[in-house]
C-alpha angles and dihedrals in degrees: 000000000000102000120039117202128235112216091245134133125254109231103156113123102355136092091215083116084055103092093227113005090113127086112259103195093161096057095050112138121166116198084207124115120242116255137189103260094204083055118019132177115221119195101226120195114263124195136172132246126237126198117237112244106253106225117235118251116241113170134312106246100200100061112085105174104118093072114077117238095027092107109079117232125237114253099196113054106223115279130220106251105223119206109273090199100061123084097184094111098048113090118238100011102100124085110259126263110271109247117229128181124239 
């Protein structure tokens, strides 16, 4: 005999030393309850709605319209916009009239 063994085991390479790590076919055991896979029944999550608090309405503190002078007054009434296109009321800055003979 060339090589002598050592009684030891052989844990290169494996994870036979790993509780565990193994597959363990014979010891499956599932806690669910058999279904119908053509029809199956799933138990989906349910809640309940609850209805958000509505605040109750104080006062709006940024309206101020209740206390008199707080609106500022125009200081230029609205003026008449006249055409800026037009030239009809400047004077000199229409074509002359053409002259004809009578």
């Amino acid at each position: 005999m060339l090589h002598f063994s050592l009684n030891k085991p052989y844990y290169n390479l494996t994870n036979a030393d790993i509780a565990g790590s193994s597959p363990q076919v014979i010891k499956f055991k599932s806690i669910r309850e058999p279904s119908n896979p053509l029809n199956p029944k799933y138990n989906l999550a349910s809640f309940t709605v609850v209805p958000h608090p509505v605040p109750k309405f104080i006062r709006d503190s940024i309206e101020h319209d209740d206390i008199t002078g707080t609106r500022s007054k125009k200081l230029v009434p609205e003026l008449a916009q006249r055409e800026s296109m037009k030239v009809s009321d400047i004077h000199g800055a229409s074509k002359k009239q053409s002259y004809q003979r009578h």
